[in-house]
CHARMM-style PDB file with segment names, atoms N, HN, CA, C and O in Angstrom:
ATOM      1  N   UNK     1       0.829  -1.195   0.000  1.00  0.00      PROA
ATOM      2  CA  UNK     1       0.000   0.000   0.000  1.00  0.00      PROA
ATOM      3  C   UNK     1       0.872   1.257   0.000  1.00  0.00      PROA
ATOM      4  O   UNK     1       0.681   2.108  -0.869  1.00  0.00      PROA
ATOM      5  N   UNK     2       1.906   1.435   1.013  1.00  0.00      PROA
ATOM      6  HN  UNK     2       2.061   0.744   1.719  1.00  0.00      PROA
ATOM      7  CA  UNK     2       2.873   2.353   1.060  1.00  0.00      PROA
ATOM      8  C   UNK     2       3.349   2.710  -0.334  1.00  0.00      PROA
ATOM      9  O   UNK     2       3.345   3.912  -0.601  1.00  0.00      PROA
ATOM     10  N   UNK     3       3.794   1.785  -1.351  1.00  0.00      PROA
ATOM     11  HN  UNK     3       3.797   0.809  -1.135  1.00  0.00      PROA
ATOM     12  CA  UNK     3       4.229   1.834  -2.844  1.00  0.00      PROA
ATOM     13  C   UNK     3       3.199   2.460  -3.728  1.00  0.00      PROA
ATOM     14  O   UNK     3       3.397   3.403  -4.495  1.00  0.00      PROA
ATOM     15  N   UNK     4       1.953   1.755  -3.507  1.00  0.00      PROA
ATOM     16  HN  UNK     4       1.793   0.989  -2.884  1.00  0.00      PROA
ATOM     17  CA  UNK     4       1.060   2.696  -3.895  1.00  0.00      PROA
ATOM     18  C   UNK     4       0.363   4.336  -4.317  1.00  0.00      PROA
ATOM     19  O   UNK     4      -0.141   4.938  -5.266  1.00  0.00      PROA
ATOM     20  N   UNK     5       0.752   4.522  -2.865  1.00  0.00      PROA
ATOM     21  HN  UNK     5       1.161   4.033  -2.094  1.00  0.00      PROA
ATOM     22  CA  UNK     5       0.427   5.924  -2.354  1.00  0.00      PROA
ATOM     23  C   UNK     5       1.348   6.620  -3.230  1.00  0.00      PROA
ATOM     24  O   UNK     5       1.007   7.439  -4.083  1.00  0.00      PROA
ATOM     25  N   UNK     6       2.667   6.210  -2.945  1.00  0.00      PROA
ATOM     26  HN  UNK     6       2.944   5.545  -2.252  1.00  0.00      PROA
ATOM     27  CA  UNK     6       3.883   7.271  -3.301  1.00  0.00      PROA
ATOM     28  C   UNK     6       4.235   6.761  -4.839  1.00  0.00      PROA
ATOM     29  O   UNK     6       5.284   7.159  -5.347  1.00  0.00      PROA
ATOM     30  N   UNK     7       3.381   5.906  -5.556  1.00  0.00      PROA
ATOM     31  HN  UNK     7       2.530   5.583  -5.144  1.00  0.00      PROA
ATOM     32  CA  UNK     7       3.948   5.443  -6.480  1.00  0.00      PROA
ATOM     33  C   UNK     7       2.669   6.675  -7.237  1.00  0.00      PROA
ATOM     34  O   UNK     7       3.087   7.231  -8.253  1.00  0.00      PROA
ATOM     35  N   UNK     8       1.060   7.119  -6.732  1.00  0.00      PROA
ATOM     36  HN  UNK     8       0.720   6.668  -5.907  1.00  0.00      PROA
ATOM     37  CA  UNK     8       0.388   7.610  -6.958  1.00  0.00      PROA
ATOM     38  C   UNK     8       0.806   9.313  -7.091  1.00  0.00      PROA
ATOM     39  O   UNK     8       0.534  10.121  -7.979  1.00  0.00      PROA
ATOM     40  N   UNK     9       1.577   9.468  -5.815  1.00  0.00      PROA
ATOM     41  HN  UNK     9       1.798   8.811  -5.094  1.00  0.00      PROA
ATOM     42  CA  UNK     9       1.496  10.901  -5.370  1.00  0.00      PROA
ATOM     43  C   UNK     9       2.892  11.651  -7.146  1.00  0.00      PROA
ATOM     44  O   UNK     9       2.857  12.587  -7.944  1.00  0.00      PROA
ATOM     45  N   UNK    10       3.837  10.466  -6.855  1.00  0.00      PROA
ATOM     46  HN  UNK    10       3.865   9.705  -6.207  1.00  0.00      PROA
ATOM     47  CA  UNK    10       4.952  10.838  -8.185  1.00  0.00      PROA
ATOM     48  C   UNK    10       4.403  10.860  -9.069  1.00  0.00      PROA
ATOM     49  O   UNK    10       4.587  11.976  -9.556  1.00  0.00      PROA
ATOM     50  N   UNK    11       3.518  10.072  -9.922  1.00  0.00      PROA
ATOM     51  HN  UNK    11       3.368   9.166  -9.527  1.00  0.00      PROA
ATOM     52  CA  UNK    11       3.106   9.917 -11.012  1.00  0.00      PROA
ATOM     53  C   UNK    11       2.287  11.244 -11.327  1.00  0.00      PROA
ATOM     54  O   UNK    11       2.480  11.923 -12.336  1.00  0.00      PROA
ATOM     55  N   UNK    12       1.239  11.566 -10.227  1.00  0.00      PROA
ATOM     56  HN  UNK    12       1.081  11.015  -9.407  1.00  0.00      PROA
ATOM     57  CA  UNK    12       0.101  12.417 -10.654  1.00  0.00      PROA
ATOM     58  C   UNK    12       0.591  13.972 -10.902  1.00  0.00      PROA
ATOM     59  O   UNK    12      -0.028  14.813 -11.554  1.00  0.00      PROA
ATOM     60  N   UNK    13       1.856  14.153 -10.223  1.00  0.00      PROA
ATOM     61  HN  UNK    13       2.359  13.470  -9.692  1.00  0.00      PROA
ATOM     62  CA  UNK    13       2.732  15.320  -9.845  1.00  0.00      PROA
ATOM     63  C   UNK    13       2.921  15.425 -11.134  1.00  0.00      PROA
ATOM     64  O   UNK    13       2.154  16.081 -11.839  1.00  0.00      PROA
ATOM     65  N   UNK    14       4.081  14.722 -11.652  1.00  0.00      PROA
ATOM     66  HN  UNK    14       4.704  14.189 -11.080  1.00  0.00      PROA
ATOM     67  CA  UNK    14       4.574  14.915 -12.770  1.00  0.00      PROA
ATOM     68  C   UNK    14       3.897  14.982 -13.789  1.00  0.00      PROA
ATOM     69  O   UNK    14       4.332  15.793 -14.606  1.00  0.00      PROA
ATOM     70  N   UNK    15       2.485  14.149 -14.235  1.00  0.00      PROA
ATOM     71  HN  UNK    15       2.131  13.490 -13.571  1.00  0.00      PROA
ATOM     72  CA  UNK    15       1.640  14.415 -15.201  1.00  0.00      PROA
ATOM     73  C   UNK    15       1.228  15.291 -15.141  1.00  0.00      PROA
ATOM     74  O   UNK    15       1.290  15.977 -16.161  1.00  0.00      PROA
ATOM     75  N   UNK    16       0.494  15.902 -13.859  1.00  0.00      PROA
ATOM     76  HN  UNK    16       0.443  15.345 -13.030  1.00  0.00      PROA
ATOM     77  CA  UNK    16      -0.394  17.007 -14.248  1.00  0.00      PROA
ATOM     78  C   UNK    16       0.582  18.827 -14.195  1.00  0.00      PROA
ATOM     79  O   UNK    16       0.339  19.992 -14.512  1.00  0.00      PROA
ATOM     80  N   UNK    17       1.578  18.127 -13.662  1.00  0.00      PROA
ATOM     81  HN  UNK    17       1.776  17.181 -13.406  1.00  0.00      PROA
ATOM     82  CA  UNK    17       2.688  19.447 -13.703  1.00  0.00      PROA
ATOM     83  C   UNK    17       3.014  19.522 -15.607  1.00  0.00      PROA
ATOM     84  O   UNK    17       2.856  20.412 -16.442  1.00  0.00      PROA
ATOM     85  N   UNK    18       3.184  19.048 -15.628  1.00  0.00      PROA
ATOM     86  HN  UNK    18       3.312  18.325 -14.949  1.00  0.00      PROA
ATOM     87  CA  UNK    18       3.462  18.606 -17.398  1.00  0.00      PROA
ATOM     88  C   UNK    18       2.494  18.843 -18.143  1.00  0.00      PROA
ATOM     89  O   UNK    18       2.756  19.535 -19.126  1.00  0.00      PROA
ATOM     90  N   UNK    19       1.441  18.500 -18.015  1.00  0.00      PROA
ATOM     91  HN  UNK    19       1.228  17.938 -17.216  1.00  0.00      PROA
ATOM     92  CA  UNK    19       0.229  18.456 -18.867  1.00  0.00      PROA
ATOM     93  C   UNK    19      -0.383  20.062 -18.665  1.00  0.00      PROA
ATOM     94  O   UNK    19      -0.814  20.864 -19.494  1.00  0.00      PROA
ATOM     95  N   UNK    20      -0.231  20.135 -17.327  1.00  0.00      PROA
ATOM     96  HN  UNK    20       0.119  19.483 -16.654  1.00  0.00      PROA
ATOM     97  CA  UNK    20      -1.241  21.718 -17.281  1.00  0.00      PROA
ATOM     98  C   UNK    20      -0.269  22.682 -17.706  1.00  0.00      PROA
ATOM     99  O   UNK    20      -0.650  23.824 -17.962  1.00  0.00      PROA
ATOM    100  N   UNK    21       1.295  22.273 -17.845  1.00  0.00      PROA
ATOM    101  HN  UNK    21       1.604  21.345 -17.637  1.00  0.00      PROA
ATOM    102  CA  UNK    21       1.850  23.242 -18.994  1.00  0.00      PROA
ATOM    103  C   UNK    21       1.454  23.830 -19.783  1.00  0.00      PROA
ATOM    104  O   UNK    21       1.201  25.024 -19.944  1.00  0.00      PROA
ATOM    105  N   UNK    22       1.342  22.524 -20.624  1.00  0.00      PROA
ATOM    106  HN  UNK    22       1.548  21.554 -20.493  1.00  0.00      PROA
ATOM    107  CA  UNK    22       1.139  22.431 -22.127  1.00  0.00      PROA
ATOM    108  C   UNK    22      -0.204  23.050 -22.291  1.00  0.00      PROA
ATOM    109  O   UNK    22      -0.276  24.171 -22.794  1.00  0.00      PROA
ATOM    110  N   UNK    23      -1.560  22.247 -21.810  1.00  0.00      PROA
ATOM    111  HN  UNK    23      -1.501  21.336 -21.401  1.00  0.00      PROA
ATOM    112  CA  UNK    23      -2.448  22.912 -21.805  1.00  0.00      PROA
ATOM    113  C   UNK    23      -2.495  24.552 -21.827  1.00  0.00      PROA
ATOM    114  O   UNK    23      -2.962  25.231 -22.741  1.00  0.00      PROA
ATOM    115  N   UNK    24      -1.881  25.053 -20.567  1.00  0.00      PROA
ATOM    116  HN  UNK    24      -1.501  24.501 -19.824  1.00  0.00      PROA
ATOM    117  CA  UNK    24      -1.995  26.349 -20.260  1.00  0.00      PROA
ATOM    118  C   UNK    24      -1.507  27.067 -21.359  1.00  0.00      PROA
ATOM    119  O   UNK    24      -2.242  27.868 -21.936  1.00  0.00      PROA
ATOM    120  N   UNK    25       0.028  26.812 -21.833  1.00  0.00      PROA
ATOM    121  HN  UNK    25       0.626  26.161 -21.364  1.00  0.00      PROA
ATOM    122  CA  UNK    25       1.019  27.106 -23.373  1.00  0.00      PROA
ATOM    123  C   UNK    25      -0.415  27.343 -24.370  1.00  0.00      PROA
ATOM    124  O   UNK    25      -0.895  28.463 -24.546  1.00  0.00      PROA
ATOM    125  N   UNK    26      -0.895  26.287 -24.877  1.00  0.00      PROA
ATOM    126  HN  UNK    26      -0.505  25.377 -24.734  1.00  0.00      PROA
ATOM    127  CA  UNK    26      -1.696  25.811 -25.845  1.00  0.00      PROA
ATOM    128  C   UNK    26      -2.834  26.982 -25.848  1.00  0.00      PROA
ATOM    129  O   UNK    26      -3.160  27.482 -26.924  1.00  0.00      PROA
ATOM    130  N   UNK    27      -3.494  27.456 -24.496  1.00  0.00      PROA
ATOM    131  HN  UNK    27      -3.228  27.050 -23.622  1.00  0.00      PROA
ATOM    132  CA  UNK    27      -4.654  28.035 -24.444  1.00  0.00      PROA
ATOM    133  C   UNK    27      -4.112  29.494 -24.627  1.00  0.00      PROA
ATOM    134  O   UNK    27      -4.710  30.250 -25.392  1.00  0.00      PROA
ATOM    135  N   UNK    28      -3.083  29.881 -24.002  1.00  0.00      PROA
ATOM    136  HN  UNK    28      -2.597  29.266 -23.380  1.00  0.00      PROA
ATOM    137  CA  UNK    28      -2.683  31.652 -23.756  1.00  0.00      PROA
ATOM    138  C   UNK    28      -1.452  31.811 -24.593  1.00  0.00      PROA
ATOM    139  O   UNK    28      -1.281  32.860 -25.215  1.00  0.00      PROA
ATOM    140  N   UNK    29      -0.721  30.986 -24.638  1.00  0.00      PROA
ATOM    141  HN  UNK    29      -0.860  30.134 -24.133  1.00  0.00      PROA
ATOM    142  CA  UNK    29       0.714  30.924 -25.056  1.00  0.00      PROA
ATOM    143  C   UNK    29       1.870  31.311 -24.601  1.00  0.00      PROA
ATOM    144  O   UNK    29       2.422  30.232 -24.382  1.00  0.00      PROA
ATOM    145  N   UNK    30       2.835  32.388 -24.220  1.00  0.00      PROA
ATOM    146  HN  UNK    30       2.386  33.264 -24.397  1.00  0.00      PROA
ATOM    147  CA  UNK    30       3.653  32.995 -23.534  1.00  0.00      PROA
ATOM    148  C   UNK    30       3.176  33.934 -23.414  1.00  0.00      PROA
ATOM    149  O   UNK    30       3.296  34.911 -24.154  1.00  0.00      PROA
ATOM    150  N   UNK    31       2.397  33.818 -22.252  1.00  0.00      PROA
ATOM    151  HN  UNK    31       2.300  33.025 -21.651  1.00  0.00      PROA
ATOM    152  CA  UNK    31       1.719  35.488 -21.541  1.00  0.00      PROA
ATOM    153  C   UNK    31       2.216  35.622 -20.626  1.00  0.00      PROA
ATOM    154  O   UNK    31       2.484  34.673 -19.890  1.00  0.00      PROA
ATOM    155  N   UNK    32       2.591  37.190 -20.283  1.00  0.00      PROA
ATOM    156  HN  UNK    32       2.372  37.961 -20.881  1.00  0.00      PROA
ATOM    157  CA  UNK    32       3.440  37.157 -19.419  1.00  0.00      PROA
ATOM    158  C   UNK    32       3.089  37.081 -18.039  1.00  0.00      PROA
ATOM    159  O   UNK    32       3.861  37.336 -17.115  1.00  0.00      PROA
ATOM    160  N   UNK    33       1.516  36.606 -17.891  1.00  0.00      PROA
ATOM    161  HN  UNK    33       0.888  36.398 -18.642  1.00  0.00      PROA
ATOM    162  CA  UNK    33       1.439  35.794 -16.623  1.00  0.00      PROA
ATOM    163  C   UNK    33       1.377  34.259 -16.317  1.00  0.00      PROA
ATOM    164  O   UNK    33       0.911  33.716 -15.315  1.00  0.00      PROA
ATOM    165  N   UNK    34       2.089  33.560 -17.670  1.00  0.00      PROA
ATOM    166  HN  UNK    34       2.467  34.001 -18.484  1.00  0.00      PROA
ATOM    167  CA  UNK    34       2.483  32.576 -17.811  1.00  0.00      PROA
ATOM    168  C   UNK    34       2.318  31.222 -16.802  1.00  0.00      PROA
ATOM    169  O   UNK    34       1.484  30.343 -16.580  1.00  0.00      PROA
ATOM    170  N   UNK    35       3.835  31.688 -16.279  1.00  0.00      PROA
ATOM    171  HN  UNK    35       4.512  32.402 -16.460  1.00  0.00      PROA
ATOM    172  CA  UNK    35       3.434  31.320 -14.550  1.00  0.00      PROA
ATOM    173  C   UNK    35       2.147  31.450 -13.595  1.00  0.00      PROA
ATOM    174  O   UNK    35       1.537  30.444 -13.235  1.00  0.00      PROA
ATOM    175  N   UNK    36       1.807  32.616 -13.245  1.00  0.00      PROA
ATOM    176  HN  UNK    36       2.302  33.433 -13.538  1.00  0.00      PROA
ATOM    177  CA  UNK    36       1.037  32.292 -12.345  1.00  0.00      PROA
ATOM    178  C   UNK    36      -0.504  31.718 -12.473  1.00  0.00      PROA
ATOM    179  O   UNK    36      -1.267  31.473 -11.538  1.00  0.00      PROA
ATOM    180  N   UNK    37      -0.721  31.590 -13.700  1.00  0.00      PROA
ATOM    181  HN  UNK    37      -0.102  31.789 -14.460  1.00  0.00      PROA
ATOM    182  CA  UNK    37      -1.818  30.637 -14.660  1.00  0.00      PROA
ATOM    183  C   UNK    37      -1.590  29.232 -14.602  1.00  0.00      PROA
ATOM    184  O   UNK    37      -2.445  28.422 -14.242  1.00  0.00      PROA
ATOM    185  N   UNK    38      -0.379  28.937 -14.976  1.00  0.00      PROA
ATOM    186  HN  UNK    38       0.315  29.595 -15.269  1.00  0.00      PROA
ATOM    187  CA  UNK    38      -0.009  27.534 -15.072  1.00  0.00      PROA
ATOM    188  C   UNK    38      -0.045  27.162 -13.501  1.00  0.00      PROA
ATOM    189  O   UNK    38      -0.261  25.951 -13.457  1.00  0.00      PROA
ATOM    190  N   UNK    39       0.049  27.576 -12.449  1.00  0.00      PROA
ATOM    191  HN  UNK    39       0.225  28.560 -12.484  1.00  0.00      PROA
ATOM    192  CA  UNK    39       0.577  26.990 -10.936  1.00  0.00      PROA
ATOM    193  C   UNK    39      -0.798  27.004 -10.398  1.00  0.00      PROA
ATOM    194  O   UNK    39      -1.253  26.419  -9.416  1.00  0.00      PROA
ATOM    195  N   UNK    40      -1.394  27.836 -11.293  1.00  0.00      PROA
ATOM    196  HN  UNK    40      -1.024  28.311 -12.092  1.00  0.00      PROA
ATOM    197  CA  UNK    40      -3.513  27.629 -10.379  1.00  0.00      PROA
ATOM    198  C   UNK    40      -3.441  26.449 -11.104  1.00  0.00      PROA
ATOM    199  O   UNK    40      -3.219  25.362 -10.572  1.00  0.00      PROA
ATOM    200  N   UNK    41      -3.674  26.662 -12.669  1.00  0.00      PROA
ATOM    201  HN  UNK    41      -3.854  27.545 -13.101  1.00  0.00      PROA
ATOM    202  CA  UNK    41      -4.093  24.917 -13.288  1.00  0.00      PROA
ATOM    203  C   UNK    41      -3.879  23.999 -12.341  1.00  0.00      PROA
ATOM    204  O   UNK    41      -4.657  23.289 -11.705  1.00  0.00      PROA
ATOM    205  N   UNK    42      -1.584  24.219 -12.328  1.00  0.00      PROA
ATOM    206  HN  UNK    42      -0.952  24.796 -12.845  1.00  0.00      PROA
ATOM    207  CA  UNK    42      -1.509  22.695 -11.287  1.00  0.00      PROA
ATOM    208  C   UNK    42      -2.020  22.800 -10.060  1.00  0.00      PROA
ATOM    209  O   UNK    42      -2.458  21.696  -9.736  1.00  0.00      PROA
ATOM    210  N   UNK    43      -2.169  23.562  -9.256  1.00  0.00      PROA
ATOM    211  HN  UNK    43      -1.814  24.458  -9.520  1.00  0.00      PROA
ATOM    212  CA  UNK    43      -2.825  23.646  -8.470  1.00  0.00      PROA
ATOM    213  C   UNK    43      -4.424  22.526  -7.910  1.00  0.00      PROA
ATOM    214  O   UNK    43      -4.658  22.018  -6.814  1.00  0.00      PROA
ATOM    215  N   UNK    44      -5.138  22.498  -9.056  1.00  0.00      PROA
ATOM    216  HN  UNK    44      -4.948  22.910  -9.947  1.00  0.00      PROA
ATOM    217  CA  UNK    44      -6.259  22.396  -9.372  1.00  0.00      PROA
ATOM    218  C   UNK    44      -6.430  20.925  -9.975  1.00  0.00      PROA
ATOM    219  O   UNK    44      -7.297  20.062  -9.834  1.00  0.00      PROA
ATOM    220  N   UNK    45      -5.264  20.997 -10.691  1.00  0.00      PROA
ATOM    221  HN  UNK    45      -4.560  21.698 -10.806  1.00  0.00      PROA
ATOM    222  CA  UNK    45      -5.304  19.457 -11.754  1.00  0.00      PROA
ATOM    223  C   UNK    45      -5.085  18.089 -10.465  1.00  0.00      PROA
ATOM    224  O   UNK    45      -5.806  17.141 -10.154  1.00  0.00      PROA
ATOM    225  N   UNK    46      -3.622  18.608  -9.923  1.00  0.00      PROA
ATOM    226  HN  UNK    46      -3.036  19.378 -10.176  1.00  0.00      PROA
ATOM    227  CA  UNK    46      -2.957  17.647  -8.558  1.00  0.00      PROA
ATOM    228  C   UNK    46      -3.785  16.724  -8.138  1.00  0.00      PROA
ATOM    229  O   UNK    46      -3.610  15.523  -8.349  1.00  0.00      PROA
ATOM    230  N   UNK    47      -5.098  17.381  -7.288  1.00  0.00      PROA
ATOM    231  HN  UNK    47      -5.240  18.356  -7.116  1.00  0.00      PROA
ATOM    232  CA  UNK    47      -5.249  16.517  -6.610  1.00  0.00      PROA
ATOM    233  C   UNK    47      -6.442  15.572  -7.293  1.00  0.00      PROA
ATOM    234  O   UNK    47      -6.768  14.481  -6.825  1.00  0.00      PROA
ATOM    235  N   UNK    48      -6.958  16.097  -8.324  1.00  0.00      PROA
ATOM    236  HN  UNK    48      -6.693  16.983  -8.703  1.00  0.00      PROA
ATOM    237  CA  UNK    48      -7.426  15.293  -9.213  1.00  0.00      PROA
ATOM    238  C   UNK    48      -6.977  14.052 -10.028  1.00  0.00      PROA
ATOM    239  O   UNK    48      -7.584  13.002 -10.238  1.00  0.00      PROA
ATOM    240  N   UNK    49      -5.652  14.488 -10.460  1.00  0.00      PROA
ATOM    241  HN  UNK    49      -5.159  15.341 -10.289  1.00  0.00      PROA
ATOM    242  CA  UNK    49      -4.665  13.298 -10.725  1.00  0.00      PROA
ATOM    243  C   UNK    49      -4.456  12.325  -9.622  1.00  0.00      PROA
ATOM    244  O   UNK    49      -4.633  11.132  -9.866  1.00  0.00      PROA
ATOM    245  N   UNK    50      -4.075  12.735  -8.357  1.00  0.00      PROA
ATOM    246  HN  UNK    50      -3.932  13.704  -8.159  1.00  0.00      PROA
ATOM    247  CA  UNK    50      -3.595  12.053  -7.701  1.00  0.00      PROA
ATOM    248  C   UNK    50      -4.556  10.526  -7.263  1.00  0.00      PROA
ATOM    249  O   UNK    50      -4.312   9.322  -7.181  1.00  0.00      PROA
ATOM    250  N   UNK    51      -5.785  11.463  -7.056  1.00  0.00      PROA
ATOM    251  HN  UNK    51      -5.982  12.441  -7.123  1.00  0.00      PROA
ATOM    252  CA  UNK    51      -6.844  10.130  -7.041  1.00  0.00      PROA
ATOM    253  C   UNK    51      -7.547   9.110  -8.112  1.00  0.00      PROA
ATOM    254  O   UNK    51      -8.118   8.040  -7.899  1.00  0.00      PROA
ATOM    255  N   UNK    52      -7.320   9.779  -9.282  1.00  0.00      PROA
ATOM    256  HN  UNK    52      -6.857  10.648  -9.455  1.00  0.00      PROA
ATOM    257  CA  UNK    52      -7.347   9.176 -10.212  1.00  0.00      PROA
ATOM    258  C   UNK    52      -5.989   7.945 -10.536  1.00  0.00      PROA
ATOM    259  O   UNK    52      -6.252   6.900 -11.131  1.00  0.00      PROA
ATOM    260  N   UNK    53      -4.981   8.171 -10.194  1.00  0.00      PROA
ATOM    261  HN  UNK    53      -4.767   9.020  -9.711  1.00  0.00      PROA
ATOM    262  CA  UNK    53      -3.847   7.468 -10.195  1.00  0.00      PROA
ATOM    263  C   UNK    53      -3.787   6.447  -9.118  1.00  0.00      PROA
ATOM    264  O   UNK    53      -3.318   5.312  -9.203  1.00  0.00      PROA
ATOM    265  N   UNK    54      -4.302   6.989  -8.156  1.00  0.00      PROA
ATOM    266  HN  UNK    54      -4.683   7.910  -8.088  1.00  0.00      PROA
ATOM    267  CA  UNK    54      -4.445   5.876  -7.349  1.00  0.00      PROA
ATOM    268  C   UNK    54      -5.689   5.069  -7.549  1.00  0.00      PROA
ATOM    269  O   UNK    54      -5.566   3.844  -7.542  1.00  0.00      PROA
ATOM    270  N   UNK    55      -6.676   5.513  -7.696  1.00  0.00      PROA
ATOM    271  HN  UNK    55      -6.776   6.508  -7.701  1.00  0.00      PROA
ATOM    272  CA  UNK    55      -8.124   4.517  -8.000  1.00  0.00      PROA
ATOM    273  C   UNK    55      -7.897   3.338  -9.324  1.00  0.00      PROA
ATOM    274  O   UNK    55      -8.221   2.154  -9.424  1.00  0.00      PROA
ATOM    275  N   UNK    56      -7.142   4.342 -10.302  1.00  0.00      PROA
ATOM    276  HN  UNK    56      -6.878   5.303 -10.221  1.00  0.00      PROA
ATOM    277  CA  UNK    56      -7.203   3.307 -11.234  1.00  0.00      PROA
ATOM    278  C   UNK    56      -5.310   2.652 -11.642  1.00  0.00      PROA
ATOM    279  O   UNK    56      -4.932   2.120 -12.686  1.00  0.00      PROA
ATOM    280  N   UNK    57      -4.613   2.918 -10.574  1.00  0.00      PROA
ATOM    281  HN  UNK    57      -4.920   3.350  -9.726  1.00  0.00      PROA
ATOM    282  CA  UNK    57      -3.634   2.641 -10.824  1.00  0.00      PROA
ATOM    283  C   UNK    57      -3.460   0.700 -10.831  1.00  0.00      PROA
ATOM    284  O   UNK    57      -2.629   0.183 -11.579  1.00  0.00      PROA
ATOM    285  N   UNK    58      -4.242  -0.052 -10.026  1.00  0.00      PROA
ATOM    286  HN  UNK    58      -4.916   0.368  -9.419  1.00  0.00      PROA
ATOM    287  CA  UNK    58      -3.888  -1.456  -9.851  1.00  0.00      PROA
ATOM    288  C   UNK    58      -4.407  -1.662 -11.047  1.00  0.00      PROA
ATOM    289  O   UNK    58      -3.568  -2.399 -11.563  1.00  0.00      PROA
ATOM    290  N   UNK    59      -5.189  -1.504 -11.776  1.00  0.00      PROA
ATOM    291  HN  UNK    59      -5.872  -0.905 -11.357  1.00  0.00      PROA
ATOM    292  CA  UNK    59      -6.424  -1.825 -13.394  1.00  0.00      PROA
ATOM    293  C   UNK    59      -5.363  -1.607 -14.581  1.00  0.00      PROA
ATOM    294  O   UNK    59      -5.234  -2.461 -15.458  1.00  0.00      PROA
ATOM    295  N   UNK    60      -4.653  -0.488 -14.567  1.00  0.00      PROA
ATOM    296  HN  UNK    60      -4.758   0.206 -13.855  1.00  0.00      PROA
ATOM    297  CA  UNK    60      -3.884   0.347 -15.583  1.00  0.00      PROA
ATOM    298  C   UNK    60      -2.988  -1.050 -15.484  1.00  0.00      PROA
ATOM    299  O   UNK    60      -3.079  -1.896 -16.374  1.00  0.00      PROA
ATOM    300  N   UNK    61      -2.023  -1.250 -14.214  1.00  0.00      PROA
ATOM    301  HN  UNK    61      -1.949  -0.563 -13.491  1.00  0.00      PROA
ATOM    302  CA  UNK    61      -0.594  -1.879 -14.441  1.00  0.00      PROA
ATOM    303  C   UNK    61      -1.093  -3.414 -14.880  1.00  0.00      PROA
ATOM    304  O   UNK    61      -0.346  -4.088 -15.589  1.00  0.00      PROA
ATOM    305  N   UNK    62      -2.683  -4.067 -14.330  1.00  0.00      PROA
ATOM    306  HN  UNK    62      -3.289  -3.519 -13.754  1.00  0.00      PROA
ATOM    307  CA  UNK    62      -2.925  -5.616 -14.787  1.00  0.00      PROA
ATOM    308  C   UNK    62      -3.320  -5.532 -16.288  1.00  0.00      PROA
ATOM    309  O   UNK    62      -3.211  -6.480 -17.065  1.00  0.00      PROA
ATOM    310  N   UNK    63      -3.911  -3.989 -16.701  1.00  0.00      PROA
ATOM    311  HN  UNK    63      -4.000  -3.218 -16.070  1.00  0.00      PROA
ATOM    312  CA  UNK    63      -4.118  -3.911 -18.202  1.00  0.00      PROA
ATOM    313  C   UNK    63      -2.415  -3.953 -19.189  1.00  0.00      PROA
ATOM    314  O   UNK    63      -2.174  -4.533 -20.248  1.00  0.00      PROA
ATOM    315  N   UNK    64      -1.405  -3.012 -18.231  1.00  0.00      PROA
ATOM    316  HN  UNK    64      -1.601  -2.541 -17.371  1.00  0.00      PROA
ATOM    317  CA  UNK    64      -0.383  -3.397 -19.362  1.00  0.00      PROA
ATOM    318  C   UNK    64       0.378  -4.173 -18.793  1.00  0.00      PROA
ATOM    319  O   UNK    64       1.428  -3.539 -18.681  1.00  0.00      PROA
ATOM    320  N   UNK    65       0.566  -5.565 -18.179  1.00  0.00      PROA
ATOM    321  HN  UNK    65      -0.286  -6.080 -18.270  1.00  0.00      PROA
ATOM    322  CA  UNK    65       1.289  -6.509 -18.140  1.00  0.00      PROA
ATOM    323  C   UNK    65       0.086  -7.582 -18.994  1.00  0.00      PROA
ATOM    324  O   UNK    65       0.319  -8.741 -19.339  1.00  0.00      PROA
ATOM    325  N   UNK    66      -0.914  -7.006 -19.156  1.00  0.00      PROA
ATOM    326  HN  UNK    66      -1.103  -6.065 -18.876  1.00  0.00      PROA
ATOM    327  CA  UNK    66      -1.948  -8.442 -20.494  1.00  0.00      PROA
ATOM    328  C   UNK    66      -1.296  -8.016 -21.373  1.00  0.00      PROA
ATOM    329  O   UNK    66      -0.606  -8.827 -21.990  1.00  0.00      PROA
ATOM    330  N   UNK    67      -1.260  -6.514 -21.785  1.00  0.00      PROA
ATOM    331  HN  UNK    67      -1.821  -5.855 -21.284  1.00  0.00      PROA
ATOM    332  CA  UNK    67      -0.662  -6.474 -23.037  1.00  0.00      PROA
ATOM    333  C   UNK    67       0.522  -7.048 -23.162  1.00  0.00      PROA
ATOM    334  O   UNK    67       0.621  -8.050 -23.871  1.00  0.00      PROA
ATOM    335  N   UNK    68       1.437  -6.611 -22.616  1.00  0.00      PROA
ATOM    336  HN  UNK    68       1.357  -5.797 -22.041  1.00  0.00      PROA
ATOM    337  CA  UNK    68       2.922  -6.892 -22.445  1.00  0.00      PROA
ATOM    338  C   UNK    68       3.208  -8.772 -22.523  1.00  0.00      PROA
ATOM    339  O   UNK    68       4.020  -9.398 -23.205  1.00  0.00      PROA
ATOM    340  N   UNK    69       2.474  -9.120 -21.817  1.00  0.00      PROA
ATOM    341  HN  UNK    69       1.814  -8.612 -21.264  1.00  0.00      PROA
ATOM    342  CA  UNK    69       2.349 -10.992 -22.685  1.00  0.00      PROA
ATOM    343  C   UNK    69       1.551 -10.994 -23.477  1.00  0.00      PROA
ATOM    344  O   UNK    69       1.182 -12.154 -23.660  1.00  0.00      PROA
ATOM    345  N   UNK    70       1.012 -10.266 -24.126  1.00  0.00      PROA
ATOM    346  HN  UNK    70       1.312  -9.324 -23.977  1.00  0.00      PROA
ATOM    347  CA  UNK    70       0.574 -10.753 -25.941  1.00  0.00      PROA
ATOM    348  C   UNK    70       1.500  -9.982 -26.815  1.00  0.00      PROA
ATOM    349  O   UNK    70       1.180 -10.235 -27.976  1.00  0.00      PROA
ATOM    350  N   UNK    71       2.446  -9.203 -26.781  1.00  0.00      PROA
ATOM    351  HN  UNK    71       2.706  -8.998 -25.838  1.00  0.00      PROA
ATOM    352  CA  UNK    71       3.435  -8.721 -27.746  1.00  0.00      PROA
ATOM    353  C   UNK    71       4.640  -9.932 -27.868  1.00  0.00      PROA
ATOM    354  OT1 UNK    71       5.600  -9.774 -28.623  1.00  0.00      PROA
TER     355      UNK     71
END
């Protein structure tokens, strides 16, 4: 469970730090409140990811080790 959590909390960080980049990039572009747009997104995205990563994280890894023995 411990692996879980922290395997949840890294994952969701980095996606949604990453993603609400891009998003944010994508929607305004280099405005020069850049930053403080992008840090509400992550702000906002986090903890949404985080539970999502954990709810569906055991489903995701038994979905790609099926795949991973049929390649």
């Amino acid at each position: 469970m411990k692996h879980r959590i922290i395997f949840a909390i890294l994952m969701s960080f980095t996606l949604s730090l990453i993603m609400s980049a891009w998003i944010t990039f994508v929607n305004i572009g280099a405005h020069s409140n850049f930053f403080s747009l992008w840090m509400h997104a992550w702000f906002l995205a986090w903890p949404a990811a985080g539970i999502i990563a954990f709810i569906s994280g055991p489903f995701i890894h038994k979905l790609a080790q099926r795949i991973a023995e049929k390649l």
